[in-house]
N, C-alpha and C positions, 0 to 999 in steps of 0.2 A: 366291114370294119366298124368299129365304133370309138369315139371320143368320150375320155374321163378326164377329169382335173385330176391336177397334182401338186404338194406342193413343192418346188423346185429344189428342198434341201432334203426332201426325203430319199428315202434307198433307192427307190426305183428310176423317178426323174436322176436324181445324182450321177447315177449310173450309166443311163442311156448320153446325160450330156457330159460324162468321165470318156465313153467310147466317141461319139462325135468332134470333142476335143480332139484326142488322136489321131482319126482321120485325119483331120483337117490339118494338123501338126506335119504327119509324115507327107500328105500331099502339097504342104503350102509352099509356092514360089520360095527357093533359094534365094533370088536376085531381089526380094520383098522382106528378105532376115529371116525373123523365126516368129513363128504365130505365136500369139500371145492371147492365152483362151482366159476369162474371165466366168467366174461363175456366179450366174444370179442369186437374187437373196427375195425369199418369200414374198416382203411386203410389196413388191414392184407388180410381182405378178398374182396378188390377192385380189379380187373383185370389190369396190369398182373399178379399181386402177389397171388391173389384168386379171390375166388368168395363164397356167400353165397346162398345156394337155399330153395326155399319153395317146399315142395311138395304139389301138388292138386290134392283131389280126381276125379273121371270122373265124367262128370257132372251129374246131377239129373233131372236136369230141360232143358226143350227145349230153356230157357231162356239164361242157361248157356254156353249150346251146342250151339250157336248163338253168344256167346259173351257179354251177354246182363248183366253180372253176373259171378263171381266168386264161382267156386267149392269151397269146403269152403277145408282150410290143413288140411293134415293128417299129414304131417313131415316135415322134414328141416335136412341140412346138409352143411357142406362146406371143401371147401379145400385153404392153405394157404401156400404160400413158405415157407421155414427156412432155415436155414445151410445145405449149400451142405455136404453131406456125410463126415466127415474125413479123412474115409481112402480110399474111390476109388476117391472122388467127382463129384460123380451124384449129378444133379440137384435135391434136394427133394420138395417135397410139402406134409402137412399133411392133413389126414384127421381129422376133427372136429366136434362134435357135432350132429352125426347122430342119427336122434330122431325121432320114429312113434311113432302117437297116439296108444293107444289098438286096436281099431276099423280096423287098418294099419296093422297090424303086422300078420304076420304065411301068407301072401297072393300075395311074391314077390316083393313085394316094397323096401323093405330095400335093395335088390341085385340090382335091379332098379336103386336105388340112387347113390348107391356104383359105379354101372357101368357109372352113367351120372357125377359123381365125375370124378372117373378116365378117361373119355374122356376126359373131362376140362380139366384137370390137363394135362395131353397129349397134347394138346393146347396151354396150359401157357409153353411148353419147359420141363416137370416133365421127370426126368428118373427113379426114383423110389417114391413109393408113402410110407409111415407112419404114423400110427396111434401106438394110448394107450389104454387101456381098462383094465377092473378089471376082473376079475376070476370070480367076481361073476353072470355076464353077459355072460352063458353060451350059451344063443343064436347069439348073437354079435361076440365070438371066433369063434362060429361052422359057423357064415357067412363068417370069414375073411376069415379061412383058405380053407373054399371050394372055395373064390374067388381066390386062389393065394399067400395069403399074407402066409409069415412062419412068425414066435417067430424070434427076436434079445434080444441082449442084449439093456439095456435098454437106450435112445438117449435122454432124458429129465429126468428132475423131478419132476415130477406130484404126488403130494400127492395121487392121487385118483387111481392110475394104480396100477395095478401088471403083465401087462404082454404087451409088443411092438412085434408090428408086421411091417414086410417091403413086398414091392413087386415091385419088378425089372419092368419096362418099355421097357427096352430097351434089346439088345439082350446079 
């Protein structure tokens, strides 16, 4: 697989997070209302402050493998400064938007991504990294926390979460 930036209001990022919205849409908790998808806006996820990425499959074609041609995405993800920490003030950065196709998923990409997030962000000066997720994304918890991240309390108000995670960078 390979990682490209994008920017989040172009065709193709738009796209992939127009489908991921959806998902998330028809699968979110009734008894939690109605998912409420918000779409990012360039300068959050511009470097230094972030960055947005496409994931691409390996190629298929000798065309591809050549350059001649675009694997076609499987995912997308990104990470974006915010408020330093309150109460230690590490530098933070979020994670956003981490979305594989069906075809992507259960086959190490999404840890993939996660890992190529958190080097970025390592990059941009990140001493801890943070994300949001809902409960009902049992595969997504079961990735954080094998990557590191533990449960806080909770650092935003995101209608759609029920559960923040952190993970320290730094020693």
């Amino acid at each position: 697989m390979r990682f490209r930036t994008a920017q989040v209001s172009g065709a193709e990022a738009h796209g992939m997070l127009t489908a991921y919205f959806a998902e998330r849409a028809a699968g979110f908790p009734a008894e939690q209302g109605e998912y409420r998808p918000t779409f990012p806006v360039d300068a959050a996820f511009t470097p230094p402050d972030g960055v947005f990425l496409i994931v691409e499959a390996e190629a298929e074609s000798e065309a591809e493998a050549e350059g001649e041609g675009e694997a076609p995405p499987i995912g997308c993800g990104g990470i974006r400064r915010i408020s330093a920490d309150p109460e230690t003030g590490l530098v933070r950065f979020e994670v956003k938007h981490l979305w594989l196709t069906d075809a992507a998923r259960g086959r190490g990409t999404g840890r993939a991504l996660l890992d190529e997030l958190e080097r970025r962000a390592r990059g941009f000066g990140a001493e801890e990294l943070v994300l949001d997720t809902n409960a009902s994304l049992a595969a997504a918890g079961g990735l954080y926390r094998s990557s590191g991240f533990v449960e806080i309390a909770p650092y935003n108000d995101n209608p759609n979460a029920t559960t923040w995670f952190a993970k320290r960078l730094t020693g």
